[in-house]
C-alpha positions as CSV (number, residue, x, y, z in Angstrom):
1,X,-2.0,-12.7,-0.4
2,X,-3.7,-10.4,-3.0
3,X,-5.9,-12.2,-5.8
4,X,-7.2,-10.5,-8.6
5,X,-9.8,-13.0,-10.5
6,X,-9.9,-10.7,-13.4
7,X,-6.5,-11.2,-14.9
8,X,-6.0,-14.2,-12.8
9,X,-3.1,-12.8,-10.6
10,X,-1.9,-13.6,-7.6
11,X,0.8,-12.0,-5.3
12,X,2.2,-13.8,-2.6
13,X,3.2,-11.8,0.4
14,X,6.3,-13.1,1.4
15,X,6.3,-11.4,4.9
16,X,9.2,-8.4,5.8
17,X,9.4,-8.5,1.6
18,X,7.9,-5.4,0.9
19,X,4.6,-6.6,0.7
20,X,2.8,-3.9,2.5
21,X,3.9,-1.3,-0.2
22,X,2.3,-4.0,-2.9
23,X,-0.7,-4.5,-1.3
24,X,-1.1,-0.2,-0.5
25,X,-0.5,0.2,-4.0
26,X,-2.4,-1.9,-5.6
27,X,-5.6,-1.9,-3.7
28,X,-5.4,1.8,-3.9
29,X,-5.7,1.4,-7.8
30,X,-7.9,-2.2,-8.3
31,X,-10.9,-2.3,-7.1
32,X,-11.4,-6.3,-8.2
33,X,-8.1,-7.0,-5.8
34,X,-9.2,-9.5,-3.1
35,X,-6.8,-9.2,-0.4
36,X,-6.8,-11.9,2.0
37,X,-5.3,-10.9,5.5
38,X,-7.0,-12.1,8.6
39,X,-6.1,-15.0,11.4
40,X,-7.6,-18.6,11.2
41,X,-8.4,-20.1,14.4
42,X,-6.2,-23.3,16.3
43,X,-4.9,-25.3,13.6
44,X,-3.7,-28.8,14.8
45,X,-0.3,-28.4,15.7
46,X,0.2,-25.0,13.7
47,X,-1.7,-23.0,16.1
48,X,-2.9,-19.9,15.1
49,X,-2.1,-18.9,11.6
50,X,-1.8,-15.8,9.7
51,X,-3.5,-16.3,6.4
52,X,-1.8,-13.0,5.0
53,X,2.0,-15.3,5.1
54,X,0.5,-18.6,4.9
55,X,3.9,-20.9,2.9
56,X,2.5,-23.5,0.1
57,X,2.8,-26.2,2.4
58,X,0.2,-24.9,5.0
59,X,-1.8,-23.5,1.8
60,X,-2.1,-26.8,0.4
61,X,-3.1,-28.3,3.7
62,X,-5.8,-25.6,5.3
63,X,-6.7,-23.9,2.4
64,X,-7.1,-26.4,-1.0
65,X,-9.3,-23.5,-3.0
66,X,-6.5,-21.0,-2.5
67,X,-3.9,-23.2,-3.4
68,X,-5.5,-24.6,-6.5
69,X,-5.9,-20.7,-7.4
70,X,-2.2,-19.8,-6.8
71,X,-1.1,-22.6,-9.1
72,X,-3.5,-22.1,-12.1
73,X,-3.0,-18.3,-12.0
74,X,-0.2,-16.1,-13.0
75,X,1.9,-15.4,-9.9
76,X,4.5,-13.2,-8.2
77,X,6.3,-12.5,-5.4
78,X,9.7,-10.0,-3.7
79,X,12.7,-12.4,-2.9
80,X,15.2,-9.9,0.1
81,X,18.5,-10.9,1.2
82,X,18.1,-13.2,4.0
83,X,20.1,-11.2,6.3
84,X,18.6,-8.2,5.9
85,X,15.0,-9.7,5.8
86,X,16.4,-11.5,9.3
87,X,16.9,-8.2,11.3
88,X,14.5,-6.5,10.2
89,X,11.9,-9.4,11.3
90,X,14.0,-8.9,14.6
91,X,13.3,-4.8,15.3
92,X,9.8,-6.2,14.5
93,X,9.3,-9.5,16.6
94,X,10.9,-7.2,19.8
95,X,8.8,-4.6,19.4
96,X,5.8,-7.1,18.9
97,X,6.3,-9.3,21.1
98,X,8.5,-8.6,23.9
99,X,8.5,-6.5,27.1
100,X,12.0,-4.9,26.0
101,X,12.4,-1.7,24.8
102,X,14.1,-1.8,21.2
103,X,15.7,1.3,21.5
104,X,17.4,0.8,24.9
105,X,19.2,-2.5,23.8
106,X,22.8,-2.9,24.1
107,X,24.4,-4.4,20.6
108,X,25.6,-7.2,23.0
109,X,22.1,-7.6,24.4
110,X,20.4,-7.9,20.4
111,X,23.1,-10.0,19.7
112,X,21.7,-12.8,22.3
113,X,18.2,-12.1,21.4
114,X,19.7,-13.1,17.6
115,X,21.7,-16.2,19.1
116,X,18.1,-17.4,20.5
117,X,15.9,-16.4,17.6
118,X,18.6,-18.3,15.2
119,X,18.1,-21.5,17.4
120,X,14.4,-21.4,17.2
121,X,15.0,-21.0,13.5
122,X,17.3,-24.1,13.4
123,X,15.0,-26.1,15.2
124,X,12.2,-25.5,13.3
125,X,14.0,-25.7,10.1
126,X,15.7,-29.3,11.1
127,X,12.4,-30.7,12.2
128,X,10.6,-28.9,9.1
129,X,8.0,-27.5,11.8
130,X,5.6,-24.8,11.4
131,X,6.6,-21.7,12.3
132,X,3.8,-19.6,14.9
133,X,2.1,-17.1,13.9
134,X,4.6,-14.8,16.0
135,X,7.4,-15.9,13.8
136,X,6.4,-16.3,10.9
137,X,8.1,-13.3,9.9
138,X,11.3,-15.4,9.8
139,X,10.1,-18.4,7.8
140,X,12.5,-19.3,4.6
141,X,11.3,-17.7,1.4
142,X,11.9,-21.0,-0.1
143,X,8.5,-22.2,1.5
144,X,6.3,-19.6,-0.6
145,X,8.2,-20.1,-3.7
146,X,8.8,-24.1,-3.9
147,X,6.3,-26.9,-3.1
148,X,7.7,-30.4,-2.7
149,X,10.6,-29.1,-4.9
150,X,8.8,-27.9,-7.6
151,X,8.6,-24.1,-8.3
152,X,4.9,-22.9,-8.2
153,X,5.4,-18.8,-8.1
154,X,5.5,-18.1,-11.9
155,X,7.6,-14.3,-11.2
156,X,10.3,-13.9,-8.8
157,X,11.5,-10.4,-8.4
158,X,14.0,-8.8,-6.0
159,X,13.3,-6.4,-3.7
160,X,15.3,-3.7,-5.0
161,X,14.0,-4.5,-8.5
162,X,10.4,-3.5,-6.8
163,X,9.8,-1.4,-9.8
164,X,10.0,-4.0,-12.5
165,X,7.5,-6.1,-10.1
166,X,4.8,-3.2,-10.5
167,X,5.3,-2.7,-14.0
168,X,4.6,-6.3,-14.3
169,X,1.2,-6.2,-12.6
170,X,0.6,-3.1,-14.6
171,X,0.4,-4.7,-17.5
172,X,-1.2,-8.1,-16.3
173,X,-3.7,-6.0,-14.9
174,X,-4.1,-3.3,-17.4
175,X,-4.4,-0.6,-14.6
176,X,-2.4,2.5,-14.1
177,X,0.0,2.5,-11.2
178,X,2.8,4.9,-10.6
179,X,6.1,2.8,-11.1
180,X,8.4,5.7,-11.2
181,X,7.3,6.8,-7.2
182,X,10.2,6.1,-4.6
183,X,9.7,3.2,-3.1
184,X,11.2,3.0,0.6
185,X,13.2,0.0,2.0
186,X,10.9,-3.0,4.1
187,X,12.2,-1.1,7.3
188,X,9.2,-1.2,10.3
189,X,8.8,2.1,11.3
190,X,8.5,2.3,15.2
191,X,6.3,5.1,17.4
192,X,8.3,6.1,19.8
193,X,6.1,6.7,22.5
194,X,2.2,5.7,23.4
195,X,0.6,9.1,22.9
196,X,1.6,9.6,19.8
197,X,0.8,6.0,18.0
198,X,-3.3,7.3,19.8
199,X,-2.9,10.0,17.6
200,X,-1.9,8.5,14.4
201,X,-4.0,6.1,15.0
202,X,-6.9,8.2,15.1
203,X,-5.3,10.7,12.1
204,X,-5.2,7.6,10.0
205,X,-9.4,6.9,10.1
206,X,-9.6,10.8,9.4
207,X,-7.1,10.7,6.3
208,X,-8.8,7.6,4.3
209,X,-10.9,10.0,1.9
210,X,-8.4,12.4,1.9
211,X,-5.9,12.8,-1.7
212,X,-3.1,10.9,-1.8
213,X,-0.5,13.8,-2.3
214,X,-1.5,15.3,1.2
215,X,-1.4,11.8,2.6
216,X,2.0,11.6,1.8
217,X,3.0,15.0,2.5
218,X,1.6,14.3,6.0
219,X,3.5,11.0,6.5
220,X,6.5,12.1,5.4
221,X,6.2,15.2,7.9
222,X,5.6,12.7,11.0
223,X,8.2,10.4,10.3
224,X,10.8,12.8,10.8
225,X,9.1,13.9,13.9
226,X,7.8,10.7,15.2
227,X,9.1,7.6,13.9
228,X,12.6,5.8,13.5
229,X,13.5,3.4,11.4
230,X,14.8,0.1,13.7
231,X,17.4,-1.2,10.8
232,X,19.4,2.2,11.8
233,X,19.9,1.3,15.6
234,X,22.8,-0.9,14.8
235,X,25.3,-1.6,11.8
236,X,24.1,-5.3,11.2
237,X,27.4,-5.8,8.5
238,X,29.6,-5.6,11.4
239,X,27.7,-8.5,13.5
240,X,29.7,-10.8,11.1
241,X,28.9,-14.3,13.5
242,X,25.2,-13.3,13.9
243,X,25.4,-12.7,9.9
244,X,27.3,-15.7,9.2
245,X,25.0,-18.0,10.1
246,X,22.1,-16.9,8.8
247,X,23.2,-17.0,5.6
248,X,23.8,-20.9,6.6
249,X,20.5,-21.2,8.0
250,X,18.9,-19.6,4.8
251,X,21.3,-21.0,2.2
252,X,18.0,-22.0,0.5
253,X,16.6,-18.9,0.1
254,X,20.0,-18.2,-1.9
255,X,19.7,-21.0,-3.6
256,X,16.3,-19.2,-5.3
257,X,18.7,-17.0,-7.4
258,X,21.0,-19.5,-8.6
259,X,17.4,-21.9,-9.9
260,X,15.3,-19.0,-11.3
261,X,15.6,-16.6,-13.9
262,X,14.9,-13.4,-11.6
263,X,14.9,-10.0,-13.0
């Protein structure tokens, strides 16, 4: 979540949204942004939770002030297509969170990882539990737009419509930002191997003071060297079963575009 208490914005980062190229941009250009995106400790039955994806519900509940602040100010978040939003939470949660090595999967082995995932999903989503910090990633969109069926995120943009979103803060904001720059897709970028992540690790406290332009020069250089984009390892259209019911699963996040006017 970003908050800027001098225009009285707010965006809500909806996670695997795009929400890392928001916050980049805009805490590069705002110096007022506030941008709230730690872990809060054992919560009752919630466990830990990430306070960067924290839904309305659990706002409401552990954290009153910020609630009241999303509702009175003027907010905005990405909505993505549930399916794509789906795998690439999946390339994410396996390299996260698992032993297995994303790149050596089998389609038929992701496949079942997706079968189990999608059950956890159900579960969760039947029982209206909380989803763990770990999984957050693939909580419906629904739960950071609507609370207790009533819309409380003013502006609802779509991803690919990522444009219109910043020229919307630009002017709420009255700062400068660079709408016109290409803005790449939500797909996590994996390091291949351990030596290499120690080095960019290590390159990236280096490069803070450095100018933008070279920073991006640079980036772009290592990621063809380096890095590979997990959405390419398979052609998710043709798991049609897999897709199938997520869109079932998440037929209220499409649901959003049918109730709002989105851009």
């Amino acid at each position: 979540m970003l908050i800027d208490h001098k225009s009285q914005s707010v965006f809500i980062h909806i996670p695997k949204n795009a929400g890392m190229t928001i916050r980049n941009c805009l805490i590069s250009r705002n110096k007022d942004i506030i941008s709230l995106n730690n872990l809060m400790g054992n919560r009752n039955d919630r466990g830990v939770i990430d306070i960067t994806h924290m839904t309305l519900k659990c706002l409401h509940e552990e954290r009153s002030d910020l609630f009241n602040i999303v509702r009175d100010y003027k907010s905005f978040a990405i909505w993505r297509d549930p399916v794509s939003r789906f795998h690439s939470a999946m390339a994410q949660f396996i390299r996260n969170y698992s032993s297995l090595d994303y790149f050596c999967l089998s389609k038929r082995e992701y496949e079942e990882l997706c079968c189990k995932k999608l059950d956890y999903i159900e579960e969760k989503i039947n029982t209206k539990g909380s989803f763990d910090y770990k999984n957050i990633h693939f909580t419906p969109q629904i739960e950071f737009i609507y609370f207790r069926g009533e819309k409380v995120i003013n502006e609802v943009f779509v991803l690919k419509d990522i444009n219109s979103l910043l020229k919307s803060l630009e002017d709420r904001m009255n700062i400068s930002l660079d709408c016109s720059q290409k803005i790449i897709s939500n797909r996590s970028l994996v390091i291949k191997s351990y030596v290499p992540r120690i080095v960019i690790n290590f390159g990236r406290m280096i490069l803070r003071n450095t100018s933008q332009n070279f920073k991006d020069a640079l980036k772009e250089k290592l990621n063809k060297i380096l890095l590979v984009a997990p959405d390419s390892k398979f052609d998710f259209l043709l798991m049609e079963a897999i897709n199938s019911r997520i869109k079932d699963l998440y037929r209220l996040d499409y649901e959003i575009l049918s109730k709002d006017e989105i851009p």
